[in-house]
Legacy VTK file of the C-alpha trace (Angstrom):
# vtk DataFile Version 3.0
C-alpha trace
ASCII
DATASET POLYDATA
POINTS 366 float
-25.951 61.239 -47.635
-24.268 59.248 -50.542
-24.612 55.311 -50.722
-20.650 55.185 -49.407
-21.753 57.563 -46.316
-24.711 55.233 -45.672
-22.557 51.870 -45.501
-19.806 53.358 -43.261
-22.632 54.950 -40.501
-24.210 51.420 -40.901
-21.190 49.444 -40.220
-20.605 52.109 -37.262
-23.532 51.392 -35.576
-23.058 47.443 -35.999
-18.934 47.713 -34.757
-20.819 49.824 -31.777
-23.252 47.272 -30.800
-21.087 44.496 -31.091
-18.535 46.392 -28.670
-20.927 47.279 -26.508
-22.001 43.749 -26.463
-18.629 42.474 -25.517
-17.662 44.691 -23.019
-20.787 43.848 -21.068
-20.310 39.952 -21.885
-19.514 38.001 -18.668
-15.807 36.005 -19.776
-15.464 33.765 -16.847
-16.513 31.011 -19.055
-14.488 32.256 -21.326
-11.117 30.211 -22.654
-8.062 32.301 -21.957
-6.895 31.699 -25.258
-5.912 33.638 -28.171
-7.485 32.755 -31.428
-10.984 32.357 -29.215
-10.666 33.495 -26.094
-9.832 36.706 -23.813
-6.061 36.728 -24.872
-7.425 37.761 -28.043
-9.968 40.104 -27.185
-7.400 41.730 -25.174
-5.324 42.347 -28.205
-8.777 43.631 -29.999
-9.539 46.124 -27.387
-6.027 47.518 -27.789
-5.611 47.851 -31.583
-9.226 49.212 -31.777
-8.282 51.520 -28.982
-4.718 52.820 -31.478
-7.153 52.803 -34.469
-9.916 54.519 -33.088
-8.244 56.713 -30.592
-11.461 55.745 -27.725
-9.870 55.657 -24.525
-12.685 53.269 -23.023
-11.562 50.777 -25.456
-8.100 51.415 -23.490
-9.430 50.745 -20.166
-10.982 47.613 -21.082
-8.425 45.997 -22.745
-5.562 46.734 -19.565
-8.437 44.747 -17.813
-8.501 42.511 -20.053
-4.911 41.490 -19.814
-4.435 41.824 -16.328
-7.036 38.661 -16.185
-5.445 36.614 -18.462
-1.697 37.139 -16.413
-4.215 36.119 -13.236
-5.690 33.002 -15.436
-2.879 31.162 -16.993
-2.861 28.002 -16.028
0.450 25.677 -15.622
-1.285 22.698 -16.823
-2.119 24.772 -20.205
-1.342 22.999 -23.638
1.558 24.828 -25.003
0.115 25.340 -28.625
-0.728 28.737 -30.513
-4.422 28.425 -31.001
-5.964 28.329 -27.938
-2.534 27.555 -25.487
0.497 28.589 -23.975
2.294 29.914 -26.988
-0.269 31.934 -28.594
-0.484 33.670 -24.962
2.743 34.711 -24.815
3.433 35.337 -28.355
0.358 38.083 -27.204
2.021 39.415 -24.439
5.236 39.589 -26.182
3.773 41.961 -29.284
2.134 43.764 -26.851
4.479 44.859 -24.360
6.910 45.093 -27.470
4.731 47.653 -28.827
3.994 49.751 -25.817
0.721 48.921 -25.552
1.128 48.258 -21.571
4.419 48.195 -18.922
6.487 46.033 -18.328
9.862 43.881 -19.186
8.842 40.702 -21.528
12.075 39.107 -20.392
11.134 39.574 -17.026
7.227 38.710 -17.386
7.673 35.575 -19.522
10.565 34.393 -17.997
8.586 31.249 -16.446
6.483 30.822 -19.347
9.246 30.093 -21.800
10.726 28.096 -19.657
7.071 25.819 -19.679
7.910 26.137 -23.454
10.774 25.191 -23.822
10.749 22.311 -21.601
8.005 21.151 -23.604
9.399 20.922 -26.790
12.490 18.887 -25.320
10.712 16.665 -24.020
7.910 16.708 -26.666
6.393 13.233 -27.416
4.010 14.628 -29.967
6.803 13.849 -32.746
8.699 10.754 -33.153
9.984 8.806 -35.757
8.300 5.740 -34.012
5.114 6.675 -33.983
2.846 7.170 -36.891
1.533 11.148 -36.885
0.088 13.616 -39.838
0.848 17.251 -39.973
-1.269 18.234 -37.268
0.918 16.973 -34.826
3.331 19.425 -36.031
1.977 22.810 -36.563
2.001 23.459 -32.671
5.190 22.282 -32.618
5.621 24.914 -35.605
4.168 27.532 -33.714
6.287 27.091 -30.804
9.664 26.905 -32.543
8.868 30.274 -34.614
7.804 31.859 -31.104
11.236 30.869 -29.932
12.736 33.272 -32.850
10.737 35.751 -32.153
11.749 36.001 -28.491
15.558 35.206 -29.318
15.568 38.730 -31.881
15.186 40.225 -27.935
18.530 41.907 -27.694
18.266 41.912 -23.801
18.322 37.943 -23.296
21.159 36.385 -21.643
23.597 34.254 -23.194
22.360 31.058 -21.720
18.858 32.094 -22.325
19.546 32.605 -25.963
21.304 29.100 -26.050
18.621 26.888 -24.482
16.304 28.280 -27.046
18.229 27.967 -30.108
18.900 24.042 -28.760
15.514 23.542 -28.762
15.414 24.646 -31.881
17.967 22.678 -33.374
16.623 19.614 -31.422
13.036 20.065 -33.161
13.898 20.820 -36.601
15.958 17.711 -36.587
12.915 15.829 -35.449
10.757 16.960 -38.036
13.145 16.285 -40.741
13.767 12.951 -39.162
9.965 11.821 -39.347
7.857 10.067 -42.486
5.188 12.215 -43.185
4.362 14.123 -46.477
5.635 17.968 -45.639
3.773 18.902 -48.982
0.719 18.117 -48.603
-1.652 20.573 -49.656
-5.010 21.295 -47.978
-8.157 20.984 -49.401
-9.197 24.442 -48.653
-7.756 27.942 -47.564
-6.805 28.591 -44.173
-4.127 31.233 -42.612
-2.215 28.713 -40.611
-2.512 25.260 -42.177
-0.424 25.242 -45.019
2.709 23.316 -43.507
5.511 24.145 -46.269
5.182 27.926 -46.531
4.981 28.225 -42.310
8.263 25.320 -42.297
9.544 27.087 -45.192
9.542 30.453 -42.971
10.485 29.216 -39.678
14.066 27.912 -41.262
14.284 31.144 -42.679
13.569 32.716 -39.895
16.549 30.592 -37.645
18.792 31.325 -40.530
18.373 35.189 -40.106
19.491 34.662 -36.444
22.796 33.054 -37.589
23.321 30.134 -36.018
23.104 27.037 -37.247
23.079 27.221 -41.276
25.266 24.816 -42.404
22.232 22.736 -41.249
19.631 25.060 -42.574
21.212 24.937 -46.104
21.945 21.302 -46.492
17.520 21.315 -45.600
16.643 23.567 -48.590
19.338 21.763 -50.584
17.511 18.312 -50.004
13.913 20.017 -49.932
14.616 21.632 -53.517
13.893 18.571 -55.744
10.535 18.757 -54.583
9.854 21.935 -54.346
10.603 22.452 -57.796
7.888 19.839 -58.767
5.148 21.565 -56.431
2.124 23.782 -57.989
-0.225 24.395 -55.649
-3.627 24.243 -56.773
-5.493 26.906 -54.097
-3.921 30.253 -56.058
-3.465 31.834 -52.355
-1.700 28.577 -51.239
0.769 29.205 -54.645
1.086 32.526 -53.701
2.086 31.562 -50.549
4.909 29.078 -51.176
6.356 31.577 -54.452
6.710 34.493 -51.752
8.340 31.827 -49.268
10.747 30.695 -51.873
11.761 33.988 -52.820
12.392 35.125 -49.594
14.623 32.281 -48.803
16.274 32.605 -52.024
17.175 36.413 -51.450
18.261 35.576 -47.578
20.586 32.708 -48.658
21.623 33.353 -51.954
20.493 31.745 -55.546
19.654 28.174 -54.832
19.470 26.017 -58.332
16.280 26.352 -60.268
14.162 28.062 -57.440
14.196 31.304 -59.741
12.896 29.909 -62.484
10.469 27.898 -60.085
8.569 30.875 -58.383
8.080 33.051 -61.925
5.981 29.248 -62.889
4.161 29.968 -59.584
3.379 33.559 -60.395
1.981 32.906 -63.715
-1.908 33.139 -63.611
-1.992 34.636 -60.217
-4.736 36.887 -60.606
-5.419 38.694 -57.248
-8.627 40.025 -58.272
-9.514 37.052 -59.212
-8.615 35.616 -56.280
-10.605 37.960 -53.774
-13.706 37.092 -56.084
-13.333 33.434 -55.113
-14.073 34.063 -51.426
-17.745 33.401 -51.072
-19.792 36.230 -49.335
-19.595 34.780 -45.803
-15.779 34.184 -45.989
-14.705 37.394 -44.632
-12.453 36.073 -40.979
-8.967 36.210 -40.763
-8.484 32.530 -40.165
-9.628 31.692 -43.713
-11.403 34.256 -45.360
-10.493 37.577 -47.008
-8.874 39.600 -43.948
-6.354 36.936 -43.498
-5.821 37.657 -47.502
-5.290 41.011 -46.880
-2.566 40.790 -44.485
-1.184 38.300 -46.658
-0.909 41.111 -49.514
-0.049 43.503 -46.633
3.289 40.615 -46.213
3.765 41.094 -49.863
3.374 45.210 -50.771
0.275 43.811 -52.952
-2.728 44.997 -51.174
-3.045 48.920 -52.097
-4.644 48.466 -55.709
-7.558 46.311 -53.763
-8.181 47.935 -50.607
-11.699 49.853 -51.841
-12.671 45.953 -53.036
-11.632 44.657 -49.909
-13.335 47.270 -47.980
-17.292 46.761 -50.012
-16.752 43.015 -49.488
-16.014 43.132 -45.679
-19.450 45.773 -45.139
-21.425 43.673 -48.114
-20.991 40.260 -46.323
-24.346 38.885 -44.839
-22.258 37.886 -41.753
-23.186 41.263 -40.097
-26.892 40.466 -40.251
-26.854 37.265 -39.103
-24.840 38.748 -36.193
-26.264 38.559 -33.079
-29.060 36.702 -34.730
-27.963 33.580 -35.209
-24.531 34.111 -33.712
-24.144 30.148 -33.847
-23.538 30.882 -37.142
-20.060 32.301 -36.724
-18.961 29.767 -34.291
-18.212 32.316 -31.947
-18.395 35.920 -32.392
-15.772 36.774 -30.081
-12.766 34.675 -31.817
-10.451 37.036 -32.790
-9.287 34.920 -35.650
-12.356 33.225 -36.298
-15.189 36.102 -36.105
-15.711 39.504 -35.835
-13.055 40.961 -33.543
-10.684 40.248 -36.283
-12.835 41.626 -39.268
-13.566 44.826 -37.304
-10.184 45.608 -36.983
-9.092 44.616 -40.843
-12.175 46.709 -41.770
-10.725 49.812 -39.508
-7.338 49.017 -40.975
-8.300 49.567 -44.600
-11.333 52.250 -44.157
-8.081 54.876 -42.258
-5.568 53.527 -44.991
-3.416 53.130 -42.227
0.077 52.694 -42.238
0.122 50.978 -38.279
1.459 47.442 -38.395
-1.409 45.545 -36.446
-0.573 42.242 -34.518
-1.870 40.718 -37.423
0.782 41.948 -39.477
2.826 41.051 -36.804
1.546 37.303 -37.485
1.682 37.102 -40.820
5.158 38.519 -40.987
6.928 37.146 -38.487
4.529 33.848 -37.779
2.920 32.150 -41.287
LINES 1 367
366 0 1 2 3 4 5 6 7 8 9 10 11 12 13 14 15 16 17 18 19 20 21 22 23 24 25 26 27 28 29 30 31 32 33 34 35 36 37 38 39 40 41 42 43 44 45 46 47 48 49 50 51 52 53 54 55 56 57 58 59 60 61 62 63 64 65 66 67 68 69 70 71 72 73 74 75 76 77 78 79 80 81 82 83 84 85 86 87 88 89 90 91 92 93 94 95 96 97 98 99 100 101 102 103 104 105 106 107 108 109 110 111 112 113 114 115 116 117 118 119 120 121 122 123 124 125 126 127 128 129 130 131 132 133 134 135 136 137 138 139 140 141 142 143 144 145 146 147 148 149 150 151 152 153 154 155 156 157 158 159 160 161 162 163 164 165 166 167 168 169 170 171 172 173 174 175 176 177 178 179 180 181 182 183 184 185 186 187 188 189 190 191 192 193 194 195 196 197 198 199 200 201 202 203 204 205 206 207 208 209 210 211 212 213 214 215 216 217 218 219 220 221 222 223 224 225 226 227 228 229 230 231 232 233 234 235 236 237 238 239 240 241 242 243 244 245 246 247 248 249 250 251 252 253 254 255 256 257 258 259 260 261 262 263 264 265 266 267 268 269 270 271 272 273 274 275 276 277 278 279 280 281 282 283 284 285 286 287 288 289 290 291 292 293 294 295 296 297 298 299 300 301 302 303 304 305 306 307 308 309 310 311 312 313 314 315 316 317 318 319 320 321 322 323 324 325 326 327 328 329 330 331 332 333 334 335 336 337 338 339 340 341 342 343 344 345 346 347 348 349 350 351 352 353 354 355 356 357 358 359 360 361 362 363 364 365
């Protein structure tokens, strides 16, 4: 047995025991959440069930999600993480994608309703009160959850409507606020990089053709400072060029962005770039799988996938696992530990061409 043949039945046997491990875990205690709870294991069991073709894997995730429909509270924060939104943005992809029955007009009916009604009556942004970008991104979340549901052909009229007005409503609140929308954080993470996800999100209501007289005059009075922005995280750069670009070919050349994103490219080194991830930063959230389904966004990740692959089985996060599982915050975060690497490492190892939900929240999400 070669060295390669050696790594893959070693990272078998760990993907095995940590399975094993979940399935037998006892959840009650367990958020219902998303990025750290059973929504997201739920969405684990199925991809690793369509990647791996093990029926048990199946069995456990229907399970799964019938307990979170039986859990969701009505007093639940209606944010992406660990809340409301990321629930149903779950539910959505998955009953979308035939994973499991059933109508997602009919089954999130109420809870888009709890959305929706929450972002009209949000109090988490006003101009009177002093807030950062973290107040935001839920509100973010939310509003690109909304687009997602309106590309639903089957929604009524009035449905369709009430969403797009809280849509409107919200992005006039942000832009009506005094915060710094450029602000750069100090280190790499998928989802907290504000321009590139606001950046998408008025792309995204353009594309549903409404309201873009209002949408243009934004990226017409955001362009003067875009045009002075270099990010200085490379991914973060490579973030807000893609955004740009995509914009610019949805709308139509906008003055000077052109010229703007072939500055951003210059010195992009993607090799480079996966080298800068130290050994433990493998997790979607902010570590090389959330890379690779950023490259997956972008048609970039072929060329690296072997590189990808040796760093995901070389990282010393598998033997610290279940160890000192402390150590990973939680080992059952789907965006934050293993779950998530698993299926990234399943993803590249079949050189599959499946669209994951990941790719489903990189593309249609950040």
């Amino acid at each position: 047995m070669d060295a390669y043949e050696r790594i893959k039945k070693k990272m078998r046997e760990q993907i095995e025991k940590f399975n094993q491990w979940a399935m037998n875990m006892n959840l009650d205690n367990t958020p219902v959440g998303l990025y750290s709870g059973r929504m997201g294991l739920c969405v684990y069991f199925y991809e690793l069930a369509k990647l791996t073709s093990e029926k048990r894997y199946y069995a456990f995730a229907e399970k799964l999600f019938d307990d979170v429909l039986n859990n969701i509270s009505e007093n639940m924060v209606n944010e992406p993480y660990g809340g409301l939104t990321g629930i149903c943005l779950s539910i959505n992809y998955l009953l979308e994608n035939k994973y499991t029955k059933g109508d997602p007009n009919i089954m999130l009916k109420n809870l888009d309703d709890k959305i929706i009604q929450s972002l009209i009556s949000n109090r988490n942004i006003d101009d009177d009160k002093r807030i950062d970008l973290d107040a935001i991104m839920p509100v973010l979340g939310s509003l690109m959850y909304l687009t997602i549901r309106l590309q639903n052909v089957s929604l009524s009229k009035d449905e369709q409507k009430i969403m797009q007005g809280a849509i409107i409503e919200n992005i006039n609140l942000i832009e009506s606020i005094q915060v710094d929308k450029f602000v750069e954080p100090y280190f790499f993470a998928v989802s907290q990089y504000f321009m590139p996800f606001y950046l998408h999100l008025l792309q995204q209501t353009y594309q549903l053709n409404y309201y873009n007289y209002k949408i243009e005059k934004i990226f017409e009075e955001l362009s003067p400072h875009l045009l002075y922005r270099y990010p200085l995280n490379k991914v973060y750069r490579l973030m807000l060029c893609y955004e740009m670009s995509e914009i610019a070919s949805t709308v139509g050349s906008i003055p000077g962005w052109n010229d703007h994103t072939e500055i951003l490219q210059q010195n992009l080194d993607i090799l480079q770039i996966i080298n800068s991830f130290r050994n433990k930063q493998i997790f979607f959230s902010n570590g090389l799988c959330g890379f690779y389904y950023l490259l997956r966004k972008m048609g970039l990740e072929k060329e690296y996938n072997d590189l990808l692959l040796n760093r995901i089985a070389d990282s010393e996060v598998w033997d610290q696992w279940p160890k000192n599982d402390l150590a990973l915050k939680s080992p059952l975060n789907l965006f934050g530990g293993l779950p998530g690497v698993i299926l990234t490492y399943y993803h590249i190892l079949y050189n599959s061409n499946i669209t994951t939900f990941f790719d489903f929240v990189i593309r249609h999400y950040f």
